[in-house]
N, C-alpha and C positions, 0 to 999 in steps of 0.2 A: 427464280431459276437462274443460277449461273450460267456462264459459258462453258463452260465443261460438261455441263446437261445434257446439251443438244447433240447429239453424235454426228460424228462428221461422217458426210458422203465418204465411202471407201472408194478410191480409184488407185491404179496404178501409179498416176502422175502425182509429185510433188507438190507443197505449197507455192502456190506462185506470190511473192510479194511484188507488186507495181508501186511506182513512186508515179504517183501524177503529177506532171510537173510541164511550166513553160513560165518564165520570167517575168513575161507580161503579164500584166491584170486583167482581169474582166474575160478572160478567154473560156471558163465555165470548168474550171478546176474543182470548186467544191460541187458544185453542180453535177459534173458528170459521176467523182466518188459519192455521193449520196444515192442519185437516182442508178449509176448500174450495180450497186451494192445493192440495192434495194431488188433490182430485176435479176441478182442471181440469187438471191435467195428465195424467190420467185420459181425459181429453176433447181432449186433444193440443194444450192452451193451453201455453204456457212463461211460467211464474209465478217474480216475486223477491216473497218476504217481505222486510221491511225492520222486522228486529225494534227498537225505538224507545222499549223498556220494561226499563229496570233491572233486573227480577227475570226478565229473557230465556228468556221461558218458549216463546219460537216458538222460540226458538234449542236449548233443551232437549227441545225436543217434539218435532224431528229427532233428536235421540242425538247433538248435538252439544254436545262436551265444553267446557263455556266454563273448563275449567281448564288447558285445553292452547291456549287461542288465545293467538296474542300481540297482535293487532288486534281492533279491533271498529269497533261506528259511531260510539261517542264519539272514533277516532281520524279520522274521516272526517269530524266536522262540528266538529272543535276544531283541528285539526291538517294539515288538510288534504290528508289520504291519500285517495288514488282509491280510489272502490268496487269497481274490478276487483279492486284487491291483495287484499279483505277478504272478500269477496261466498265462500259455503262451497255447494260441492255434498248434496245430502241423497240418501239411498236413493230417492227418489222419481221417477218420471218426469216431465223437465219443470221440476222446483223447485228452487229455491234459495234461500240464504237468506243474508241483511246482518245476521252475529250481531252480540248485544248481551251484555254484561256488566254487573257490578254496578260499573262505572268509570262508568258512563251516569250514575250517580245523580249524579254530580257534575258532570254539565254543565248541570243546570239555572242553577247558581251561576254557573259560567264565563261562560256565554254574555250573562248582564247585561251586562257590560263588552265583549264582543264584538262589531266591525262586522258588519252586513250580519245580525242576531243572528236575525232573524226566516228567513230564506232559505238557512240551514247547511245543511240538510236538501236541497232543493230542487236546491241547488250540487250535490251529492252526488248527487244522482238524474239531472240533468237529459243525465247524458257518456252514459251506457248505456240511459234510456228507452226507446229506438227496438229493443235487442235483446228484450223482453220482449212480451205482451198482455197481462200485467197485473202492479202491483206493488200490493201491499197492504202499507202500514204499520201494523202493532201498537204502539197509542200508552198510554202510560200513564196511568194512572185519576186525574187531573190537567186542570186549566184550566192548568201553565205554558208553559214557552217550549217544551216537549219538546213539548206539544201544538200551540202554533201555528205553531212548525216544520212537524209534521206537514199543517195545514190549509193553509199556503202552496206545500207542494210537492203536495199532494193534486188533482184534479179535480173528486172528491166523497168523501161520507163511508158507510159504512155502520155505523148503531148496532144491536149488539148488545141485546137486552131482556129480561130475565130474566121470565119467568112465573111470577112472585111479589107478595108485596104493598110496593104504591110502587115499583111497574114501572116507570112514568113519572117519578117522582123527579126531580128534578135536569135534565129533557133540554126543561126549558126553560131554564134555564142554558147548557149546550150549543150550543142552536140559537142565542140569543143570543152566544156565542161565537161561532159560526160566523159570524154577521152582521155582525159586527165585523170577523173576517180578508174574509171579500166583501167589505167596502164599504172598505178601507183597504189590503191585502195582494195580498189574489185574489180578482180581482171573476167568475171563471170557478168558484168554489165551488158545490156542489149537493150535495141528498144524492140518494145512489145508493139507497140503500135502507135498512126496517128490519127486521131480523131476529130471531123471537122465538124465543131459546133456553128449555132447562130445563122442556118443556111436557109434561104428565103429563094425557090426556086421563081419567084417572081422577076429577080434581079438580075440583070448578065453579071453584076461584080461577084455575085456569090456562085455563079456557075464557072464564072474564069479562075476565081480562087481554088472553086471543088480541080478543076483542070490542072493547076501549076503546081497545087501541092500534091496531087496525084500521080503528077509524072517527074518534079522531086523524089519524091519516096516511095514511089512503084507500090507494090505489093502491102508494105509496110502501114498504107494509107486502110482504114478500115472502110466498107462496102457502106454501111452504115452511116447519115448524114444527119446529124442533131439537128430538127427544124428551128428557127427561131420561133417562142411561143411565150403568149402571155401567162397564159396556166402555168409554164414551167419556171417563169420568174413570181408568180405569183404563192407556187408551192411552200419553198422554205418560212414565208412570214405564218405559215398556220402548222411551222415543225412537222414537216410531210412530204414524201417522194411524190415525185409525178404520179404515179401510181397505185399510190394513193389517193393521193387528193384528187385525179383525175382520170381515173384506169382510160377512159375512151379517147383521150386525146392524142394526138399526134405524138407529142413529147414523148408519151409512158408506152404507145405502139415502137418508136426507136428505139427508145433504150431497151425494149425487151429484146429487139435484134439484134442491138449492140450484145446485150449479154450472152446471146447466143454464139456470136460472132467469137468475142471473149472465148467461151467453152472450149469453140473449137480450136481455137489456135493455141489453148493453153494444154 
């Protein structure tokens, strides 16, 4: 069964494309795009991931083989192969996924010399937008072209934030980045939201973190707080959401409120 199969939820509102995105590593970037793509199709949304990260860890976090693909999205934003050819079905209801490979790492180099270098991404999204409600890009933990790729085809962003020290690090670089692709690429740029993973109500560091980045970013901050969980790092090595792998645990009870949370503000 294609993706064009599955009928999309009719609503009102528009496709929302999110760039998930924060510079830093290990913040739970592919993490959060597998497991709340997974929780909205849970919720009868039809989700494409659009994995955008060299070490294709949304593409692995399905149980998809990136050693049996012969395409990916570096053949889509360098070469010009339609997203339908590439786009892979996941056990999931609802989801899909635009694997990535360790060939991506070399498009950062290519695309200098590239027309149109900033909008590759975008070109590639913009034929199938209308079959989906949401596509989430997982971008790589990077200021380059991979990322402003991402932010030109994006609507808004959601930053992942680890509940640790120098939380906030770097994500004024970021928002500065962002302001750059608004006022010269996509002036239609917003963030959607921010989401703090890895939170351990055990710890005053993770309750002072939940506090500074809340009152940072006001409203912006989502109600919803990613516990820190073995289950949820243990998920992706057997190609599976939380939610999967473990409907009753903590993890897969968040992220189903994240997606709800999602729903509503989208």
């Amino acid at each position: 069964m294609g993706f064009r199969d599955i009928s999309r939820l009719k609503s009102e509102k528009d496709t929302r494309v999110i760039a998930i995105i924060n510079q830093k590593g290990g913040v739970g970037k592919s993490t959060t795009a597998v497991n709340l793509a997974a929780a909205l199709g849970e919720q009868n949304r039809k989700v494409l991931i659009v994995d955008f990260d060299p070490q294709g860890n949304s593409t692995s976090g399905f149980g998809i083989d990136k050693e049996e693909l012969t395409q990916c999205v570096y053949d889509a934003i360098l070469h010009d192969v339609a997203a339908e050819e590439i786009i892979q079905e996941t056990s999931c209801k609802k989801v899909f996924v635009v694997p990535a490979t360790i060939q991506l790492a070399g498009a950062e180099i290519e695309l200098v010399s590239a027309m149109a270098r900033e909008t590759r991404l975008k070109d590639m999204i913009d034929p199938i937008k209308d079959e989906f409600d949401f596509i989430f890009i997982d971008c790589p933990p990077s200021l380059g072209l991979l990322t402003i790729n991402a932010l030109a085809a994006a609507d808004s962003v959601l930053i992942p934030i680890q509940c640790e020290y120098y939380a906030l690090e770097g994500v004024t670089k970021l928002l500065e980045s962002m302001r750059m692709v608004k006022g010269r690429i996509n002036k239609d740029l917003d963030t959607f939201g921010v989401l703090l993973t890895m939170y351990d109500s055990r710890t005053s560091l993770s309750n002072q973190v939940v506090e500074e980045v809340r009152r940072y970013f006001g409203n912006l901050a989502f109600k919803t707080l990613i516990p820190r969980s073995v289950k949820v790092s243990e998920a992706p090595s057997y190609g599976l959401p939380i939610i999967k792998y473990s409907p009753s645990n903590k993890g897969a009870r968040a992220y189903m409120n994240l997606a709800r949370e999602v729903i509503r503000r989208a």
